[in-house]
C-alpha atoms as one frame of an Amber mdcrd trajectory, in Angstrom:
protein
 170.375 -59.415  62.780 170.589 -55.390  63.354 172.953 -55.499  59.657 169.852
 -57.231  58.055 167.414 -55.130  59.463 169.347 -51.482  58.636 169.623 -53.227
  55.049 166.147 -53.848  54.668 165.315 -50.539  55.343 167.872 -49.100  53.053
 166.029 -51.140  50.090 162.377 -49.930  50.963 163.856 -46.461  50.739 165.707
 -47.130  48.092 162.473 -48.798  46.333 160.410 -45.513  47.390 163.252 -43.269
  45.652 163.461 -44.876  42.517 159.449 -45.438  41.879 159.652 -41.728  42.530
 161.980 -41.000  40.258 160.088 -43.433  38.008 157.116 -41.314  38.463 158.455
 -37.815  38.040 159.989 -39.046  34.541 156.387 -40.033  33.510 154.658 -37.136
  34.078 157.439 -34.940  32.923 157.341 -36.590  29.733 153.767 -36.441  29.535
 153.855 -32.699  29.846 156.777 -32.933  26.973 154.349 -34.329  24.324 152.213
 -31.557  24.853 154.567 -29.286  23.260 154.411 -27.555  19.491 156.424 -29.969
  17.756 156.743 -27.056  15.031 158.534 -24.969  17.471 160.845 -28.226  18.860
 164.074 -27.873  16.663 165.089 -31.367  15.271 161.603 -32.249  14.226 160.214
 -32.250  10.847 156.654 -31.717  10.252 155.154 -31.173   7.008 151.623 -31.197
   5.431 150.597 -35.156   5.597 147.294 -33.791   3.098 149.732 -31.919   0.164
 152.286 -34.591   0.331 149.467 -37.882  -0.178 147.900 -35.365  -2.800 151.073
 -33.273  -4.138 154.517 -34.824  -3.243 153.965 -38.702  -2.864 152.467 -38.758
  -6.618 155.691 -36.994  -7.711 158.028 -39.066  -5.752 156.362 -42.699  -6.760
 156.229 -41.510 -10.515 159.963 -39.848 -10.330 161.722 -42.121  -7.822 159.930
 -45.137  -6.806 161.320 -47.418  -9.427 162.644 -50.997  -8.043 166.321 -49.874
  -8.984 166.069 -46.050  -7.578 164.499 -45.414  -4.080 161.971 -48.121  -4.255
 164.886 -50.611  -3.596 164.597 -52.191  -0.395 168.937 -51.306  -0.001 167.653
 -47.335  -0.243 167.513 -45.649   3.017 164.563 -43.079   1.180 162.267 -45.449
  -0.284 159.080 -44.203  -1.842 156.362 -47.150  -2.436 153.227 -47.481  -4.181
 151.297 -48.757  -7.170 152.941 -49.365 -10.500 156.498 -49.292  -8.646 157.702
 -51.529  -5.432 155.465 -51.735  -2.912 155.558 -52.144   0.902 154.044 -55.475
   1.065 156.192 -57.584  -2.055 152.618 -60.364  -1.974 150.596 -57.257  -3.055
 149.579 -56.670  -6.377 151.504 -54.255  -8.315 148.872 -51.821  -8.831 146.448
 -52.684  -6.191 145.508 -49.377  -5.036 147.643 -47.177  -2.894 147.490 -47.973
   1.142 147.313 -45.902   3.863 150.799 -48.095   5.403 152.293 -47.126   2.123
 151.564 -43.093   2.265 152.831 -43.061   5.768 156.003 -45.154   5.135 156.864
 -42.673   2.099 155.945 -39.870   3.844 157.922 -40.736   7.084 160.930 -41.451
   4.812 160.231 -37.795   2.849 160.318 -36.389   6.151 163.820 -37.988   7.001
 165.133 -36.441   4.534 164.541 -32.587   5.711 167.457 -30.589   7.647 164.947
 -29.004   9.930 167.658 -26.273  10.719 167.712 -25.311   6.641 164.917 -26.828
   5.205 166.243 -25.170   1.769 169.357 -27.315   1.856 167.335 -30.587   2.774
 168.899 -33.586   0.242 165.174 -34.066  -0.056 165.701 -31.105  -2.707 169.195
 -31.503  -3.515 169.801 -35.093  -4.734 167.063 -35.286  -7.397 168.246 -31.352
  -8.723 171.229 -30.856 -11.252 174.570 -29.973  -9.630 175.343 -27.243 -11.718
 171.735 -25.564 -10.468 172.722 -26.248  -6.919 171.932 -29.787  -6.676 174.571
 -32.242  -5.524 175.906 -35.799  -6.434 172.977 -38.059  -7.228 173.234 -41.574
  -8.867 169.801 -41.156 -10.661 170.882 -39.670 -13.786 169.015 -40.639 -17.233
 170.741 -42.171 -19.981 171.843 -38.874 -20.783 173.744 -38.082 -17.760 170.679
 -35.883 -16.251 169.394 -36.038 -12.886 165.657 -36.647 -11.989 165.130 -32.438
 -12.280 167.689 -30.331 -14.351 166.959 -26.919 -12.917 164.820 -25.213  -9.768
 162.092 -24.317 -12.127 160.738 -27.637 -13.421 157.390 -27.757 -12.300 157.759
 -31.190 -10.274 160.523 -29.769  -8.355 158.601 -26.417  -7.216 155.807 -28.736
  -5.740 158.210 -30.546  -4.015 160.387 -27.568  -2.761 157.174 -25.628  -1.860
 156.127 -28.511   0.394 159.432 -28.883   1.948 159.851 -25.387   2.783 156.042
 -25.106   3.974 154.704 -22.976   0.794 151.250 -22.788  -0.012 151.329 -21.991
  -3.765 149.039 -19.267  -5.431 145.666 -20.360  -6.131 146.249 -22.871  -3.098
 147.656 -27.008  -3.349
């Protein structure tokens, strides 16, 4: 009877240690979320308003086709009207939803080495090898890729966002 009771009270404080424990995690992570995710390294965040208005248009007209990155196989996928879309019962070019910019924009986001934004394969798979690009299976019937040097205009938008940017004359 004694070895039940001395085990019974082992458990209780056993109980109280781990609901402690339990408790100190909760409000230690609670304190974590208040931190500057722009300052946490490992964390991407970008403009939400210049990529729905800038990038996302670039990336559905450039990308999003149902054989590129609008495939459900691609791990980047970029959805929207005209191209696939997130939900396949929705009408091709039913207007753009807010499930769709956030999807595309979460899968953008994957996409940026947060250590070297610069070298992000969010810039270098669409861009030409030889201008610093590297090995991209969208190339055009002519052997191109999606942007054939750092100056096209579509690919300064998009690098401008990725590296945080604010062009002259603003978005």
């Amino acid at each position: 009877m004694r070895r039940c009771a001395i085990i019974m009270a082992a458990i209780r404080g056993l109980s109280f240690v781990c609901l402690s424990f339990v408790c100190l995690s909760f409000v230690c992570l609670s304190f974590a979320g208040c931190a500057n995710v722009d300052d946490e390294p490992g964390v991407s965040v970008r403009d939400r308003a210049a990529f729905d208005a800038t990038v996302w248009p670039l990336l559905v007209r450039d990308c999003g086709f149902s054989e590129c990155h609008g495939s459900h196989e691609r791990f980047f996928r970029v959805v929207g009207p005209g191209h696939a879309r997130l939900d396949p019962a929705m009408q091709l070019n039913a207007r753009v939803t807010e499930a769709e910019l956030q999807f595309s924009y979460a899968r953008a986001l994957s996409m940026i080495d947060t250590d070297d934004p610069a070298s992000s394969l969010l810039l270098r798979k669409p861009l030409e090898v030889n201008a610093g690009g590297v090995g991209h299976e969208g190339a055009d019937n002519f052997g191109m890729d999606v942007y054939r040097t750092v100056n096209h205009p579509s690919y300064q938008a998009l690098r401008n966002w990725v590296l945080g940017v604010t062009p002259p004359g603003g978005p």
